[in-house]
N, C-alpha and C positions, 0 to 999 in steps of 0.2 A: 730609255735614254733619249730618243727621238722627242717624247711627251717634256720632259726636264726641256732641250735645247728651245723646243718649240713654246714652253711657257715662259724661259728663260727671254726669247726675244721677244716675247709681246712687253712681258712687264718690262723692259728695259725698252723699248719704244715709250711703253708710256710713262717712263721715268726720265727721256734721256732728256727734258729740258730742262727739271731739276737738278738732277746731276750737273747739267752743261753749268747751268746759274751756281754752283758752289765750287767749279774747280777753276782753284789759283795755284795747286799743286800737280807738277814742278814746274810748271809755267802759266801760267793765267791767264788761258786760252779758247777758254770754256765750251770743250769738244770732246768730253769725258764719256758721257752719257751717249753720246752720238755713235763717239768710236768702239765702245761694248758694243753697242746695239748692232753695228755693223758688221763687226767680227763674230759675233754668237747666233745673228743671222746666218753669215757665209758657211758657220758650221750646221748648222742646223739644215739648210738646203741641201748641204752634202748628202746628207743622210736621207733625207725624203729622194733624193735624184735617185740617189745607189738603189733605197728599197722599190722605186718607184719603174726602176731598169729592169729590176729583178722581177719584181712582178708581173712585169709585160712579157719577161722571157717563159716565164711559169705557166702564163695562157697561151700563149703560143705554142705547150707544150716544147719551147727547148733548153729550159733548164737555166743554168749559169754556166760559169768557168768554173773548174774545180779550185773548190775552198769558197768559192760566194754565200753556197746556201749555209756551211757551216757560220761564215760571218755574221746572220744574219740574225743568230742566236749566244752569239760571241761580243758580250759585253765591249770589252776591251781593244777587241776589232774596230765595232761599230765607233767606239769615241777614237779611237786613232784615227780614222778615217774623217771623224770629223776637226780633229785636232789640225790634220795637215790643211785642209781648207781651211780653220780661222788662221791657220800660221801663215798661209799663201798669200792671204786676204786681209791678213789681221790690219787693223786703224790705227795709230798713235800708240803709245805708250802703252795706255790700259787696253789697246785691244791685244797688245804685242803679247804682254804679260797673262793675258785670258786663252789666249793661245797657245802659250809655254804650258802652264796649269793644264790646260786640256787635253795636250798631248802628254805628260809627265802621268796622268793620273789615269790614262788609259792601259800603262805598260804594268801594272800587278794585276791587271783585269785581264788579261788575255788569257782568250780561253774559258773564261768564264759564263755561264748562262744567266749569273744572277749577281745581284749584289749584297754582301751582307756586312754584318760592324768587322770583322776583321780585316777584310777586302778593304772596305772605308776608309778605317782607319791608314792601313796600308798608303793606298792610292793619294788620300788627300796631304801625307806624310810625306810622300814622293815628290808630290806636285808644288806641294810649297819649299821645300829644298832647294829643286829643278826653278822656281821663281826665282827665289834668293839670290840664284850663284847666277842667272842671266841677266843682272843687272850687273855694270861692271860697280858700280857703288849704290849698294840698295841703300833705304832710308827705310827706321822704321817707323810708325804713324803711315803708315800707307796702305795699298790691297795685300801686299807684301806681311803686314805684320795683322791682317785678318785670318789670310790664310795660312798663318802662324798657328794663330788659338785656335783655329776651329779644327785645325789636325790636331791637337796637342788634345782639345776636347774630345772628341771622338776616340782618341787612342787609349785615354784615357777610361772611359766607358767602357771599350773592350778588353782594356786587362782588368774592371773591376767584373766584369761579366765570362770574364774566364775564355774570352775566345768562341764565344756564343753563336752560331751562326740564323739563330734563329730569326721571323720576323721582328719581334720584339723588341730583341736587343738591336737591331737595326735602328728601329724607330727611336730607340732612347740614344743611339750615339748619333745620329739626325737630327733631334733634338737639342742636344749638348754643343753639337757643334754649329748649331744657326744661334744658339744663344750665347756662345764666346764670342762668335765673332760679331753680331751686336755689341758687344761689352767691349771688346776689341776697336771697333767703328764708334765709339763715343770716345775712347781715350787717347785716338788721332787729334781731336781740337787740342788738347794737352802737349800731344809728343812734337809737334811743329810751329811751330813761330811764326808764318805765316796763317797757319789754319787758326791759332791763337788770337791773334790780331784782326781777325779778321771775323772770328766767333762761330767758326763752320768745322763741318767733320770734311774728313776727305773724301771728296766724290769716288777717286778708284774702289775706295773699302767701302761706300756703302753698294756700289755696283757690284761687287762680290760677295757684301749678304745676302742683296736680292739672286743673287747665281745662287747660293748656296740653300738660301729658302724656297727655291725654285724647285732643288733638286731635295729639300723634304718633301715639298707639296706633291712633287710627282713620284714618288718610291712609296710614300704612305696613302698617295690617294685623297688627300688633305687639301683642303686651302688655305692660300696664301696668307701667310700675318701681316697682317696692314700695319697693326698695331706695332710691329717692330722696327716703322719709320719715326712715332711718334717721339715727341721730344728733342727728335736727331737738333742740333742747333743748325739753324739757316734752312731746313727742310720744310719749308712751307710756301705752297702756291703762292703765297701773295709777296714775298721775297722778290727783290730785283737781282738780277744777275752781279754777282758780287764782283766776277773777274772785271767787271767793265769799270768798276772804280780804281784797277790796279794800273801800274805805268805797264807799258809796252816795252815786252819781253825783247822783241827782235829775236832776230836770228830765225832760223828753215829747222823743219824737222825731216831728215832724208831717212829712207828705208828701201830696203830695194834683197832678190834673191840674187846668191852667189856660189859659186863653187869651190871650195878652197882646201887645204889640207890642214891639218890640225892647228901646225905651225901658224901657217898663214893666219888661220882663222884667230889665232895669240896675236901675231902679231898688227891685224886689223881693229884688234879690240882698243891695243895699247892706245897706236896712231890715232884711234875716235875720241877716246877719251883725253889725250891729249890737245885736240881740236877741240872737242864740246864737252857734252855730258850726257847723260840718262841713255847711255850706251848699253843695247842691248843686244846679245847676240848667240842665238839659238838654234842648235842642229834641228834640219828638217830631216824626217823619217825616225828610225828608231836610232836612239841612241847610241853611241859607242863612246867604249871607256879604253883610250890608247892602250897597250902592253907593252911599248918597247919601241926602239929608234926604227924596227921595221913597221911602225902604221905611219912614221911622220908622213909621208908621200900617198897616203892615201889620202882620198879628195870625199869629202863631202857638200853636199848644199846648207846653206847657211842661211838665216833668215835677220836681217841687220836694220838695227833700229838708232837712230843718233839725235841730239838735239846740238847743234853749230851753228855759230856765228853766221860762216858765209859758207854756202855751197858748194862754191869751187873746189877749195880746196880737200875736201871730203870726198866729193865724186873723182877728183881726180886719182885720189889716194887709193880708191876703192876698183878703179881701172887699173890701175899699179898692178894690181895682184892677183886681177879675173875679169870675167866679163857677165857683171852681173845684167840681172833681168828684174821685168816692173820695177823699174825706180824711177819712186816719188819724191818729189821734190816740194814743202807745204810749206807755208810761210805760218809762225807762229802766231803773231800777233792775234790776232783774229781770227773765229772762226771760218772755217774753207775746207773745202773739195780738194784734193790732192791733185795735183798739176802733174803729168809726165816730162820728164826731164826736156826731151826734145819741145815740149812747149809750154816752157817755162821762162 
C-alpha cells in the first residue's frame, strides 16, 4: 500500500501539469492535477511517518502502543490512516473526492493482511458509493463515474471467478478494472458539454486511472501503461492549457474541518448548496450509519468542501453551527495556494 501511494504521487507529480492544462471541469481552474498530487502526497507521508515512528521505536527496543505493530500488517488500517491525512489535507474537489475513495475503500480491508479480487472488488464498490453520495449533486462524466466502471469491472471478474482469492485472480480483476476505467475516462468527452466543446477528457478521471494503474503496477509488481494515456483527446505535451481560453468562473472555493451532529451536518449541506455548488461533505474517521432520533446529538468531524459566489456568507453560515478549523479560503479563477481565512 505504501509502494501504490508512493508511486501514485510521483506519477501524478509528473502528470499534474497535464492534467492542470485540460481541467475546465467544474470550473476552469486548472488545478486538478496539482490538487491529487497534493492530497495522495499528504497520504502517502502519513504512512512512511507512522512506519518510520515505528521503526525507530523497534530499535530502540520499545516497541509500539498496542495494536501499532498489528497495523502494520493491517491492510485496511494502514489506508485508513492514510485516508484521514488526505481527508485532513485533501486540495479542491479532486483532492476531496480522492480522499473520500481512500478512506471508503479502507473499511472492508480491515484487518486484512493482503489484498485479493474479492476484497477489491468489495473495497473499490464501497468507495465509489461513499463518492457518489458526497457530492450533494454528483455528475456523471467525471472521477465519479471512473470509479463507477472500474468497481463494476472488478466485481465483475470476481463473481465470474467464483470468489477466487488467489494471485491470479487479483491480477485479472486489476486488470479489468484499469481498463473500464480507461474506457470510462474517454466516454467523459461525450457525457459533458463543456469537455465536448472543448475536445478533452476530464482531468479528475484520468487522475483516478493513473490512481488506479498505480495500484495494478504495485500489487502485481508490473509497470506502469504509458500506453493507456495515448489517444486521451487534449493529452499531449505540446497542448496549451485549455482552461486559460475559458471566461473566469469567479467565486472562492471554501473548505475547512468541523464538528457537528448528524443534523447539523444535513443541515450545512442544504444551506451550501443553496449558496454555491459542488458541495462536498464527508465524515472524518470511521463511519457511522444514524439508528434513531437518539444518535441525532451525537457530534462528529466533518470535512466540508463548497464552490460560492462570495465567502462571507458561507463562512459565516458555517460559524452558525460550529467552530470549524484549517479553513481555506481560494479564489477560483486562477490557479493558487489556498489563503487562510484570517489572511485573506
Amino acid at each position: 500500500m505504501r509502494r501504490w501511494l508512493g508511486k501514485s504521487e510521483t506519477t501524478l507529480g509528473n502528470h499534474s501539469d497535464r492534467l492542470n492544462a485540460i481541467n475546465i471541469f467544474p470550473v476552469a481552474d486548472g488545478d486538478t492535477g496539482t490538487n491529487l498530487y497534493l492530497t495522495v502526497r499528504a497520504a502517502k507521508l502519513a504512512l512512511d511517518d507512522f512506519a518510520a515512528v515505528h521503526s525507530a521505536k523497534e530499535a530502540l527496543g520499545e516497541g509500539g502502543r498496542p495494536g501499532e505493530t498489528s497495523q502494520l500488517g493491517d491492510v485496511g488500517a494502514l489506508l485508513g490512516r492514510a485516508g484521514q491525512a488526505a481527508m485532513e489535507q485533501a486540495r479542491g474537489n479532486s483532492g476531496t473526492l480522492f480522499a473520500v475513495f481512500l478512506c471508503a475503500l479502507a473499511e472492508p480491508l480491515q484487518g486484512k493482511p493482503r489484498l485479493n479480487a474479492p476484497l477489491l472488488a468489495s473495497a473499490l464498490n464501497r468507495a465509489q458509493l461513499r463518492a457518489w453520495s458526497a457530492l450533494s449533486e454528483p455528475v456523471p462524466g467525471t472521477m465519479l463515474s471512473v470509479l463507477e466502471a472500474a468497481a463494476r469491472a472488478a466485481g465483475a471478474v470476481d463473481a465470474a471467478q467464483n470468489g477466487d482469492e488467489s494471485n491470479l485472480a487479483l491480477g485479472l480483476a486489476l486488470d479489468a478494472a484499469v481498463e473500464a476505467a480507461l474506457d470510462a475516462v474517454i466516454r467523459t468527452e461525450d457525457q459533458l458539454a463543456p469537455l465536448h466543446a472543448a475536445h478533452v477528457v476530464d482531468a479528475g478521471g484520468v487522475g483516478m486511472l493513473l490512481i488506479l494503474d498505480c495500484l495494478r503496477s504495485a500489487v502485481l509488481g508490473e509497470e506502469l501503461r504509458d500506453e493507456v494515456l495515448e489517444g486521451l483527446h487534449g493529452y499531449r505535451t505540446q497542448d496549451p492549457h485549455i482552461h486559460q481560453h475559458h471566461p473566469d468562473d469567479g467565486g472562492v472555493e471554501i473548505m475547512c474541518t468541523i464538528t457537528l451532529s448528524p443534523l447539523d451536518a444535513a443541515m450545512l449541506r442544504q444551506r451550501l448548496d443553496e449558496l454555491g455548488d459542488s458541495v462536498i461533505l464527508s465524515q472524518l474517521g470511521a463511519t457511522h450509519e444514524p439508528h434513531g432520533d437518539q444518535d441525532a446529538d451525537v457530534d462528529y468531524r466533518w470535512r466540508v468542501h463548497a464552490h460560492v459566489p462570495d465567502a462571507t456568507p458561507a463562512v459565516e453560515l458555517i460559524r452558525s453551527l460550529g467552530e470549524p478549523s484549517d479553513i481555506t479560503v481560494s479564489q477560483l479563477a486562477v490557479p493558487r495556494e489556498p489563503v487562510h481565512e484570517h489572511d485573506a
